[in-house]
N, C-alpha and C positions, 0 to 999 in steps of 0.2 A: 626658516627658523621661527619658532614660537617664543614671544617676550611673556612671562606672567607677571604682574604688577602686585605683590602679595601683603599684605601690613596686614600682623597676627601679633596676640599680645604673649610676651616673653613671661617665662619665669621669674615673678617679681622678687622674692625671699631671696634666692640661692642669686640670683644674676645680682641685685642690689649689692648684698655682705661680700660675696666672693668675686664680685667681678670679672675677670676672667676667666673663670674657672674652668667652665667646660670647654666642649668640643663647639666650635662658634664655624657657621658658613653651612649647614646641612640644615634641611629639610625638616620640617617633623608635622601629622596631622591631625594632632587635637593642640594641647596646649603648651606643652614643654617637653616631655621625654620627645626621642628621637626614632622615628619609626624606622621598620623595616624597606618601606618603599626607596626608591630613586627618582629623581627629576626623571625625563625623558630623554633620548639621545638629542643631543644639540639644542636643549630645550635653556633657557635661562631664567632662573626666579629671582627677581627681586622684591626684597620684604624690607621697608620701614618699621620700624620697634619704637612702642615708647612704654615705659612701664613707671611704674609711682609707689612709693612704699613709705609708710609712715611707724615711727617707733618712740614710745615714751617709758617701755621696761628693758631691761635686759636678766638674761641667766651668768650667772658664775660661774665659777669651775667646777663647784658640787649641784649645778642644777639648781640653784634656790631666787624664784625671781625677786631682783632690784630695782628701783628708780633709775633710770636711765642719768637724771640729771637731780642735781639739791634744789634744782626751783620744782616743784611739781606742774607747774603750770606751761613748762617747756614742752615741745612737740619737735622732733626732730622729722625732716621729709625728704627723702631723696628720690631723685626721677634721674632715668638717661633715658637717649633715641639714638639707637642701631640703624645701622645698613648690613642687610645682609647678601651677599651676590652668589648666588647657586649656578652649577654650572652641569649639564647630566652630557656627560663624556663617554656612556653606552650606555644600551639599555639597563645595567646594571651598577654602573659605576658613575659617582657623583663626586664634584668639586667644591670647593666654595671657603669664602671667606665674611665675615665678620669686623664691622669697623665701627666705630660711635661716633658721634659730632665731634666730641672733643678729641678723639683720636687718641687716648691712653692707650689701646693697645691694637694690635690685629692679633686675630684670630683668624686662622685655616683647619679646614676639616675635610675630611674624606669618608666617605660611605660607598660599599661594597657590599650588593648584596648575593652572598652565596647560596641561597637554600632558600626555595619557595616550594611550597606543598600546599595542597588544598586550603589547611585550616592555619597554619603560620607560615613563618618567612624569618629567617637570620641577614643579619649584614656586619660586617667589620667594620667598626670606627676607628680613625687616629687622626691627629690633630697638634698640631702646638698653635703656644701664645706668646706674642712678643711685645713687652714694657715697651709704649711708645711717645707716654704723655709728657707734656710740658714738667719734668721733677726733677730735682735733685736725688740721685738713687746711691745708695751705699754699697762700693761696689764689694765688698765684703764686708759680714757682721763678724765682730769680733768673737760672739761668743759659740759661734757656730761654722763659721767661715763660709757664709752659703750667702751669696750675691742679691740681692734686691732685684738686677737686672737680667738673670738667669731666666733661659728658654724653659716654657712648661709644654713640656710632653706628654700626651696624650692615649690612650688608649681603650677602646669600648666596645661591648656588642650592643646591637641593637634587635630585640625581637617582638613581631607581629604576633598575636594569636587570634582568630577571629572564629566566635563564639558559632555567630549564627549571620544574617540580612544586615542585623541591627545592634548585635553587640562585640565588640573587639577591645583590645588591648594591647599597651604600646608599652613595652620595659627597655629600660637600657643600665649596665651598671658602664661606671667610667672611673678610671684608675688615673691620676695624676701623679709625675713626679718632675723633678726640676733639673735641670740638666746646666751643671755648673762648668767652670773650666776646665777640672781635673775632674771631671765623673763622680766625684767623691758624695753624693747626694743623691744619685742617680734613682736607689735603693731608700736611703733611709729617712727623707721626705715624700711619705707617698700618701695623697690626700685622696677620699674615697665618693665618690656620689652616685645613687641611686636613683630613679626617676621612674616612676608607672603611672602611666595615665589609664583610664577605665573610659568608653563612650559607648552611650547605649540612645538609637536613635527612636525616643517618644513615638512622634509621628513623622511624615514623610518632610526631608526637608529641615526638621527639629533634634539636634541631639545632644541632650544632656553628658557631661564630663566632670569626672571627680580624678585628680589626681594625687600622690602620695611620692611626698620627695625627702631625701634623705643626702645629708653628708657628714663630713670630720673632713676639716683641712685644719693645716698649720698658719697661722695667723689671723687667728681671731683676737679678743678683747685679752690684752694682757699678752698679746705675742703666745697665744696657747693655743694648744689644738680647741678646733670650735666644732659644736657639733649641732646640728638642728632638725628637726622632722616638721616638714608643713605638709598643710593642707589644701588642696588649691581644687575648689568648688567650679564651676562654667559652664556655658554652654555656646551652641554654634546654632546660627540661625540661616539657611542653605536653601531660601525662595525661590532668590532671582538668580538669573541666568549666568550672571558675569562675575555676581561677588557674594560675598560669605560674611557677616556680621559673628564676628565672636567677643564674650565678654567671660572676665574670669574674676573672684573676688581669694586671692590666696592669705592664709594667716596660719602662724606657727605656733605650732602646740606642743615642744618636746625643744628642748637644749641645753648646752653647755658652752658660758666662754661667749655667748653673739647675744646678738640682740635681738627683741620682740619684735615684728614686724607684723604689719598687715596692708593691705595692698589690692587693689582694683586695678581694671583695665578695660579699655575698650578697642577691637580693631575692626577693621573692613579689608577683606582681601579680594583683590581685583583682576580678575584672568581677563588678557587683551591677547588673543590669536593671533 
């Protein structure tokens, strides 16, 4: 069995505001969308996360940006660090889960890839996420009857296409909904996120990445559906023999209902055979 030791830096925007949102425990090989590939059979990835995001505007519900806060002088900063444990259960088929230091929630995912051809690659994703932090959780809101503590269910594909030696791309759309005690939500809270990463490799070893992420979930600012388009700039630096230096600088340019954010990172991923 092969151990890989991985710390890659997450999607700061959409992982900060929405938290659990996605499919958490899969693989991915630029910066945040979820690639087509799989771990290897019996293969194990472990990946350390830290990411950091900073916000002093937000958007409304017509799009018009606000002062975050009435002091203008305020800076708001949130940071977390993930554990993520991958597990490649055939050549095709992947496991895994997602957990934070402070343990608000887990997150399991699965990756399935059916369809590889020269130039792309499809895979099925699915996934839920389970409320696990130190809270006080309402287990029913009155004005909607939909749980605080309710399982989110997951659902995605994830597709490869690759350009040429040196240009590829990674999309995944991912379907959310919440899955209450009577089913009654199952449908009519269904929160939407898109994710494409672009990487086109300079020179040998160097490869610039620009990604373009997208969602609408239900609870954003004001309990309203939120909706945000970022931008997430990076690149991978891929010298040395054992590990991978990636750094990414994301910031959001399109919303409704969330907040402004902008956000750096830096990670080192470490393959130990």
């Amino acid at each position: 069995m092969k151990l890989f030791f991985t710390s890659i830096v997450l999607f700061v925007a959409v992982l900060l505001e929405t938290g659990h949102a996605q499919i958490g425990g899969l693989s991915a090989s630029k910066l945040s969308a979820i690639n087509s590939e799989t771990v290897p059979r019996f293969t194990i990835e472990f990946e350390p996360s830290f990411v950091i995001g900073y916000a002093k505007r937000y958007w409304d519900r017509y799009g018009k940006n606000k002062s975050l806060f009435k002091d203008t002088d305020s800076l708001q900063v949130i940071s977390e660090m993930d554990f993520r444990f991958t597990y490649g259960v055939t050549s095709r088929w992947e496991m895994g889960f997602t957990l934070p230091t402070g343990m608000k929630f887990l997150s399991l995912g699965s990756k399935y890839r059916f369809l590889k051809k020269d130039k792309y690659a499809l895979a099925v994703l699915n996934g839920f996420n389970l409320p696990l932090g130190n809270h006080v959780y309402h287990i029913t809101y009155r004005h909607n009857t939909k749980s605080e503590y309710d399982v989110n269910i997951l659902l995605g594909l994830a597709a490869t296409y690759t350009f040429n030696q040196k240009f590829s791309v990674d999309l995944n759309p991912v379907l959310q909904s919440h899955l209450d005690r009577g089913f009654s939500h199952l449908v009519q809270h269904v929160d939407v996120f898109f994710n494409t990463d672009f990487g086109y490799y300079f020179t040998d070893g160097f490869q610039g990445i620009i990604g373009v992420y997208y969602f609408k979930t239900r609870g954003g600012l004001n309990s309203n559906y939120a909706q945000k388009l970022t931008v997430n700039p990076g690149f991978t630096i891929e010298k040395a023999r054992h590990f991978i230096i990636v750094m990414n600088f994301p910031f959001d340019v399109w919303g409704r209902n969330s907040e402004i954010q902008v956000g750096m990172g830096f990670a080192l991923t470490i393959w130990i055979n």
